[in-house]
C-alpha positions as CSV (number, residue, x, y, z in Angstrom):
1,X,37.8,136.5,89.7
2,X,36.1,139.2,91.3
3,X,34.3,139.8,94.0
4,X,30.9,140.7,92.3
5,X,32.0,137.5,89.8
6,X,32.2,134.8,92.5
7,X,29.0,136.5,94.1
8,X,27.0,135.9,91.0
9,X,28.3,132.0,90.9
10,X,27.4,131.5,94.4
11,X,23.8,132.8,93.6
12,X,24.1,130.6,90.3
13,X,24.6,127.5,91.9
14,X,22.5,128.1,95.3
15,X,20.2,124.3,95.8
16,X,18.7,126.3,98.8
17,X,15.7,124.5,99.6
18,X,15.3,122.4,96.2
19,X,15.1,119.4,98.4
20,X,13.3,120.9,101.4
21,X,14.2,123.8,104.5
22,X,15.4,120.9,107.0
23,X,17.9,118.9,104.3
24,X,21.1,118.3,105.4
25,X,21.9,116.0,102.2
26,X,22.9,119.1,100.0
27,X,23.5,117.2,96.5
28,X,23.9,113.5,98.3
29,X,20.3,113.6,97.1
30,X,21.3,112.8,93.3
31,X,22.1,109.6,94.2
32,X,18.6,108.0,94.1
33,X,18.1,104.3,94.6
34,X,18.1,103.7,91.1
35,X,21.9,105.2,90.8
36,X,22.8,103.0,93.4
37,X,21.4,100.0,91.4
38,X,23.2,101.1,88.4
39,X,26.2,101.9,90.4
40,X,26.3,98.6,91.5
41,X,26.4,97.0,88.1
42,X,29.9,98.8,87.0
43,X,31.8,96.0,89.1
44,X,32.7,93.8,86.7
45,X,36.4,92.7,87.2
46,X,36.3,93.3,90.9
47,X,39.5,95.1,91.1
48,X,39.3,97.5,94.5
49,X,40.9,100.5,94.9
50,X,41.8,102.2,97.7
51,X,41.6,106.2,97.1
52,X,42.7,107.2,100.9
53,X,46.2,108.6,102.0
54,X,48.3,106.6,104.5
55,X,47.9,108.4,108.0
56,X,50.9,110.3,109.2
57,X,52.3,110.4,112.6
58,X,55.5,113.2,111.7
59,X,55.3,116.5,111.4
60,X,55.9,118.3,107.8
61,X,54.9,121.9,106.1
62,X,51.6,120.9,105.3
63,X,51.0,118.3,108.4
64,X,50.6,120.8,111.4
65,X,48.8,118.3,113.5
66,X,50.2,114.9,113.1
67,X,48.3,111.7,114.0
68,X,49.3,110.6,117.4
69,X,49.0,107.5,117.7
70,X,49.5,106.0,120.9
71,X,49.7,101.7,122.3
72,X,48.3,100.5,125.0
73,X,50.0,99.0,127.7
74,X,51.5,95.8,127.1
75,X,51.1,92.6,128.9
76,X,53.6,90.7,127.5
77,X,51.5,87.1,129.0
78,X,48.6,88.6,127.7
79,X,47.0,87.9,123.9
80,X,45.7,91.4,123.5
81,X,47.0,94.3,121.9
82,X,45.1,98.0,122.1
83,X,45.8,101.5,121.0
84,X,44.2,104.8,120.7
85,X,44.4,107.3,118.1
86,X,43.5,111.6,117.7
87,X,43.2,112.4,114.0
88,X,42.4,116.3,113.2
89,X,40.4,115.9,110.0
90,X,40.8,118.7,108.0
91,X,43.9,120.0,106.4
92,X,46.0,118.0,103.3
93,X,47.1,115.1,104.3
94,X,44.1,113.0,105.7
95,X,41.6,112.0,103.2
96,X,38.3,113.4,104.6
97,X,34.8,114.4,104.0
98,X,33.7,117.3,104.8
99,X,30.3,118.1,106.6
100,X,28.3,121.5,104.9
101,X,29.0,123.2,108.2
102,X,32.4,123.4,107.1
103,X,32.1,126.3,105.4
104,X,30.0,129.5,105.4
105,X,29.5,132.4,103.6
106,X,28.7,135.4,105.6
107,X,27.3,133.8,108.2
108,X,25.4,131.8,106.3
109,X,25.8,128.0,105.9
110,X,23.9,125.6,103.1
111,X,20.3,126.1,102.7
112,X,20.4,129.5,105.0
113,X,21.1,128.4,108.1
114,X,23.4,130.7,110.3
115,X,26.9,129.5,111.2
116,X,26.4,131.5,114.1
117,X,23.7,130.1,115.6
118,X,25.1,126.3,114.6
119,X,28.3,126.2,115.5
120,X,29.1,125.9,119.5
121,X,31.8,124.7,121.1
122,X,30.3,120.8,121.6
123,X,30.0,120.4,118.0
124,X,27.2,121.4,115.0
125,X,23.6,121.8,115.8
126,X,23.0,121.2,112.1
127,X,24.7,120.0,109.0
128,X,27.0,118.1,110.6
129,X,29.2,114.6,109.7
130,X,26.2,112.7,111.2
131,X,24.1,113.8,108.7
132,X,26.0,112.0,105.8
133,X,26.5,109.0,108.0
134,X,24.5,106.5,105.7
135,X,27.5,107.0,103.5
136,X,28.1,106.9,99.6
137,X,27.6,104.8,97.3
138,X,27.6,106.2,93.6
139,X,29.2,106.0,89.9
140,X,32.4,107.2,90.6
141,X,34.2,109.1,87.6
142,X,38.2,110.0,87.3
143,X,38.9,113.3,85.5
144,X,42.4,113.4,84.5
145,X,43.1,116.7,83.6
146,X,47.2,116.4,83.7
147,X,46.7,113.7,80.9
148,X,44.1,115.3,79.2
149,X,46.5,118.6,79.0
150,X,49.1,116.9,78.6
151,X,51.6,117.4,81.3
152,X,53.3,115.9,83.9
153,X,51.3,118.0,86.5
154,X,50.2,121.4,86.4
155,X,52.2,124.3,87.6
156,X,51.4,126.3,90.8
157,X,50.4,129.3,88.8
158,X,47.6,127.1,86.7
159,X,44.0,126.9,87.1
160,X,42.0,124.3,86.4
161,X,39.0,125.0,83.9
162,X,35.9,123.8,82.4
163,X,37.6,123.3,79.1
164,X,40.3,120.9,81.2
165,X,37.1,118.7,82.2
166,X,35.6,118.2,79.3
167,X,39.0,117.3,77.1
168,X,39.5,114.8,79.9
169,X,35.8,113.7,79.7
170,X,36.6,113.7,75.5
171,X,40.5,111.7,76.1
172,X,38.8,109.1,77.9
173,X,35.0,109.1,76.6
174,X,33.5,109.2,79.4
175,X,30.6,111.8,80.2
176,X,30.0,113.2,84.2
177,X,26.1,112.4,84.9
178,X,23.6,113.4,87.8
179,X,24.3,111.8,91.1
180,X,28.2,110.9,90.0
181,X,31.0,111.8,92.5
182,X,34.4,113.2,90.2
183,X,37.9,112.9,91.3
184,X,40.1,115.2,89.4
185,X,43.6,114.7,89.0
186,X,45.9,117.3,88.5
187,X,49.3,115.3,88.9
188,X,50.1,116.9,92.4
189,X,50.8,113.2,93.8
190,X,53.8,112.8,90.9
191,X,54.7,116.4,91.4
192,X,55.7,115.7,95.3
193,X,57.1,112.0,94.6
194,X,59.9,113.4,92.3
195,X,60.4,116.8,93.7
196,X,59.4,116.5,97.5
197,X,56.7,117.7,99.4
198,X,55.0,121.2,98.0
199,X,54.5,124.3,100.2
200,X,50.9,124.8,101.2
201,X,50.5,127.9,98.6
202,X,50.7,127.9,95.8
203,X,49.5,125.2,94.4
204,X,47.5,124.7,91.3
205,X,43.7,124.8,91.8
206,X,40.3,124.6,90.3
207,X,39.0,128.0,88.9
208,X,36.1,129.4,90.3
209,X,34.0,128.6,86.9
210,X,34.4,124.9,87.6
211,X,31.6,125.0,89.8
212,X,29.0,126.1,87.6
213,X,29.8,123.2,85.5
214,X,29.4,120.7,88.2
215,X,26.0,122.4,89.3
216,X,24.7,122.1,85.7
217,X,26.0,118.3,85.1
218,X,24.5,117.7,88.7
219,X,27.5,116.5,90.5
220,X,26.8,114.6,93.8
221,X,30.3,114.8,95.4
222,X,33.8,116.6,94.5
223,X,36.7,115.2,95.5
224,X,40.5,116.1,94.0
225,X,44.6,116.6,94.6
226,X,43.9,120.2,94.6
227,X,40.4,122.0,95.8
228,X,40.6,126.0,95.1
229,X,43.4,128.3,94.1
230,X,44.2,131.1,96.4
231,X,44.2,134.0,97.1
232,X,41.6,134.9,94.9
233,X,41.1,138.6,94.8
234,X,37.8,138.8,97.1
235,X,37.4,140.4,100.7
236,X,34.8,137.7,101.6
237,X,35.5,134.8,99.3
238,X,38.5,133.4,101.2
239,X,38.2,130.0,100.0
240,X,36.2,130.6,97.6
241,X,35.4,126.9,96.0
242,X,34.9,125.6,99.7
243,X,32.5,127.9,100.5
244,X,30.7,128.1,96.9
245,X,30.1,124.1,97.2
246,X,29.5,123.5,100.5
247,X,27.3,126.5,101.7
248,X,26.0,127.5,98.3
249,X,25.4,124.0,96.6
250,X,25.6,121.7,99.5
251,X,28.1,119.4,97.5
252,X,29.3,117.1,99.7
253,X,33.8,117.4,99.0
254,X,36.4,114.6,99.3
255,X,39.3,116.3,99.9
256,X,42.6,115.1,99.6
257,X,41.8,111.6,98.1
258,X,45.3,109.6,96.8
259,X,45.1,109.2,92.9
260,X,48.2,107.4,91.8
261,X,47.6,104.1,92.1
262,X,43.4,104.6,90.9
263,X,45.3,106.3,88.2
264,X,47.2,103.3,87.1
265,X,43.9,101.2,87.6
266,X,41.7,103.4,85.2
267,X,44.4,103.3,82.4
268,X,45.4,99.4,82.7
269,X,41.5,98.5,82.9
270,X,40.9,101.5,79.8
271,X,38.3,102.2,82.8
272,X,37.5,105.4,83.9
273,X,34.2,104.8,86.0
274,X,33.7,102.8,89.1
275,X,31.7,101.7,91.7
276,X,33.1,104.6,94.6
277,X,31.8,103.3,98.1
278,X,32.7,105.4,101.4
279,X,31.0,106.6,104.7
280,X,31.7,108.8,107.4
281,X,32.8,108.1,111.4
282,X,28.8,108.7,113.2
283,X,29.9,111.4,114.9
284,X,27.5,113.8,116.0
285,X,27.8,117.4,115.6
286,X,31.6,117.0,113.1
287,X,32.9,118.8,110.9
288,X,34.7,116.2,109.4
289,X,35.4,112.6,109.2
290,X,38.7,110.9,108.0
291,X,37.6,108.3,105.2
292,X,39.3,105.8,102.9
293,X,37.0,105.8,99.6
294,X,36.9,102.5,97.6
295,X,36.7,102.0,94.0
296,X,35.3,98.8,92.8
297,X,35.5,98.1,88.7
């Protein structure tokens, strides 16, 4: 898409100030108390489902900086055991939410504050992890757009579209409401099982169009085993979904949440809707928290 294209979406989809100057909720406001209540009332089975990857301590093309994870000293006639642990957040191998100060758009971050007047080198001033800290807890939906296409997994030329979301909505007759958080699948997980772990780029990704859709059906979070689709031809749009959602929308993303075994969940309940529960580490002034969502049918 062009520049002028993805502009015009950004202005589209803009929730500046729809729930006041000072919000740092973005669209975590959808999920009103009387979501939650209905939320709640999907358990049914109470089958849980863990939707966070496994934490990785090696080294590979797309895990630049590993966990290290480090024991305590060991008293061998002592009955404790301790450790401590660095985790860098972002990237596509820890499942994480991201904080609206994530991302900007010339140096502007979700309801018009300036990234350059928030950001400092101890952390966010506004819009940062803390402000989601109360955590989510929503209708959660799976999209699966391999199926609904179906393939195995898309191809690292493909885009994910509008049409793709709504044949998966059709295949499994569910219908994406206000205040529910989406988890596409795209078959990425299956894709690296059988043929190894991808290269960073390129991948398969959600087109640029996808966003509007969520803005109109009132999407609270966004979450997926692929995010954008780059490079797309724009001087300033460099990640262009990341940067339409988060400083444009204020939608709260998910990224890298593990799929396969929800996946298996969804078709052997003929369930595609769950109660999704998750929160982020209170850390003040973050970017970024690691997370391990749950799905409760």
């Amino acid at each position: 898409m062009s520049e002028a294209a993805l502009r015009k979406i950004a202005l589209q989809v803009r929730n500046w100030g729809k729930w006041g100057p000072d919000d740092e909720l973005g669209t975590l406001n959808y999920i009103t108390p009387a979501r939650r209540v209905a939320a709640a009332a999907l358990v049914k089975t109470g089958d849980v489902v863990s939707a966070g990857r496994d934490l990785a301590t090696r080294q590979s093309k797309t895990n630049g900086q590993p966990v290290v994870h480090v024991i305590g000293a060991i008293d061998a006639n002592g009955p404790a055991a301790t450790d401590s642990f660095t985790i860098a957040s972002h990237g596509m191998v820890v499942t994480h939410m991201d904080a609206l100060c994530h991302f900007s758009w010339k140096d502007q971050l979700y309801n018009g504050r300036k990234r350059s007047e928030t950001l400092t080198a101890s952390g966010a001033r506004w819009g940062s992890i803390y402000a989601q800290r109360q955590g989510i807890f929503t209708r959660g939906v799976l999209l699966d757009v391999a199926a609904a296409r179906g393939v195995t997994w898309y191809q690292p030329n493909e885009y994910v579209t509008v049409a793709d979301f709504e044949a998966a909505e059709k295949r499994q007759g569910v219908r994406v409401g206000s205040g529910d958080a989406i988890f596409l699948r795209t078959g990425m997980e299956r894709m690296e099982a059988e043929l190894g772990e991808q290269d960073i780029y390129p991948r398969a990704g959600m087109h640029a169009e996808c966003v509007e859709w969520m803005h109109t059906r009132q999407v609270s979070v966004y979450g997926g085993d692929c995010i954008e689709k780059l490079p797309y031809p724009s001087t300033s749009f460099t990640s262009a979904a990341h940067m339409i959602l988060l400083a444009s929308m204020g939608l709260t993303i998910l990224d890298w949440p593990a799929l396969t075994e929800l996946t298996r969940t969804c078709e052997r309940l003929t369930r595609w809707d769950y109660l999704l529960t998750t929160a982020p580490l209170r850390l003040p002034g973050g970017t970024a928290s690691p997370i391990n969502p749950l799905c409760t049918f």
